[in-house]
N, C-alpha and C positions, 0 to 999 in steps of 0.2 A: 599606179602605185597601190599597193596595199597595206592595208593598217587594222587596227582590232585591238580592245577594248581601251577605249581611251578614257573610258570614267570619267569624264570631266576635267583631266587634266588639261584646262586650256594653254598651259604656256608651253606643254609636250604637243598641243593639238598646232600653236602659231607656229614650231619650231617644225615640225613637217611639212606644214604648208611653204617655209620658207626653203625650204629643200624642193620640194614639188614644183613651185616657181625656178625656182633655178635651176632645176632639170629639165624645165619643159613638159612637166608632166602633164598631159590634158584630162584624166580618168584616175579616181579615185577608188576602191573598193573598200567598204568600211564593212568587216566582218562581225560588227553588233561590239554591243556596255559600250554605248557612245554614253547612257546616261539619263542626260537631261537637252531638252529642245534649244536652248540657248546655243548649245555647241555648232548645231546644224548650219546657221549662217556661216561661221568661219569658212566653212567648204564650196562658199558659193562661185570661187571663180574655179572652180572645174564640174567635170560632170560628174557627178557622184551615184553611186549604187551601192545600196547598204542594205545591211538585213538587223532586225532587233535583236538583240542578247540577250540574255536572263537576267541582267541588272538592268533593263532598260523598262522602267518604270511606267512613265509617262508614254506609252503606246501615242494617243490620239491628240498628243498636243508635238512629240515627233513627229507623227504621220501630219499634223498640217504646217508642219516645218519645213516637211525634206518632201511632202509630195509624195508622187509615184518613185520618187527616189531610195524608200527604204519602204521594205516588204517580209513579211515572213518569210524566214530561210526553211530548206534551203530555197533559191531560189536560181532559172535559169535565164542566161544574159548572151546573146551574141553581140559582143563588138570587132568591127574590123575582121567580119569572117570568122571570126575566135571563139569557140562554143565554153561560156566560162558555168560555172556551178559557186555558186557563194553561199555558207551557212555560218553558222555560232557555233552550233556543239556539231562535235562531226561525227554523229551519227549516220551509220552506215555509209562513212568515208570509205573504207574499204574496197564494197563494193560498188560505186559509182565511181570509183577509181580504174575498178579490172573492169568495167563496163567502158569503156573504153571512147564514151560518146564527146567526153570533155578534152578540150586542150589545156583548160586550167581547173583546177578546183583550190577556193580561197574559203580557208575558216578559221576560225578564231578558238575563246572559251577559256583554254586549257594556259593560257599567257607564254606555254613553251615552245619557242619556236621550231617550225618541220619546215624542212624541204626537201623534195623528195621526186624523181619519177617512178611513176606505174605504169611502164606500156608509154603509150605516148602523154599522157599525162603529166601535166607539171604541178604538183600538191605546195601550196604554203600554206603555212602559218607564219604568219609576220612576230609571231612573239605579242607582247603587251609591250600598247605605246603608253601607259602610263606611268610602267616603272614603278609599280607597289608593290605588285608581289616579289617578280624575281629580282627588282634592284637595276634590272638594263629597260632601257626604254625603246625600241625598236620597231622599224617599218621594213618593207620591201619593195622596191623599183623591180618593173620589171619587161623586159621587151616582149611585145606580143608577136614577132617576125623569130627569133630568135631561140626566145626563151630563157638567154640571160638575165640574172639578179642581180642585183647589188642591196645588200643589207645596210642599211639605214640606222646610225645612233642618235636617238633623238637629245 
């Protein structure tokens, strides 16, 4: 599942998780503005992989929150065979999109949700799970066999 900037919104942050539970979802990608280090526990019954955002403050009291679990974007992740690329801002999304090496590439920043292929590549942005700027609150499910999505209103 994929999610991005949550700001602190903890009761958009329970309301995903309770969706993620009920889908089964085992894997999290958190595309950065999680915030503040208090958030990071909520995610602890799956595996999580997150990158920092440009609201994300508190670098070194997240980093001994979430572990090797959240890293500077962008950054790259094989699960399940699946070569993924996860950043914040999507700089030079573009072309690590035509560079054709990723099955997925997940970022955040912009709060506007994208989805999209390039090539074989599957681009999200899940939108913002906080629902302050644009007013929707949204995540993204998504099969790593597949490729199908299903958008999420938190």
């Amino acid at each position: 599942m994929v999610i991005s900037d949550t700001h602190d919104n903890i009761e958009n942050v329970k309301k995903f998780i309770e969706v993620a539970k009920e889908k089964k979802v085992k894997v999290v990608f958190h595309c950065g503005d999680i915030v503040a280090p208090f958030v990071i526990p909520l995610f602890r019954d799956f595996k999580l992989y997150a990158v920092f955002g440009n609201n994300d403050g508190e670098w070194l009291y997240l980093k001994e929150k979430a572990g090797d679990s959240i890293a500077k974007g962008p950054r790259e992740i094989e699960v399940d065979g699946r070569k993924v690329a996860i950043m914040h801002e999507p700089f030079l999304l573009e072309a690590i999109a035509k560079s054709g090496m990723y099955d997925f590439i997940f970022y955040g920043h912009t709060h506007d949700m994208d989805i999209r292929e390039v090539g074989s590549t599957l681009i999200i942005n899940p939108g913002e799970a906080c629902g302050c700027l644009k007013g929707k609150a949204t995540a993204v499910i998504v099969n790593p066999v597949t490729k199908k999505y299903e958008i999420v209103e938190l």
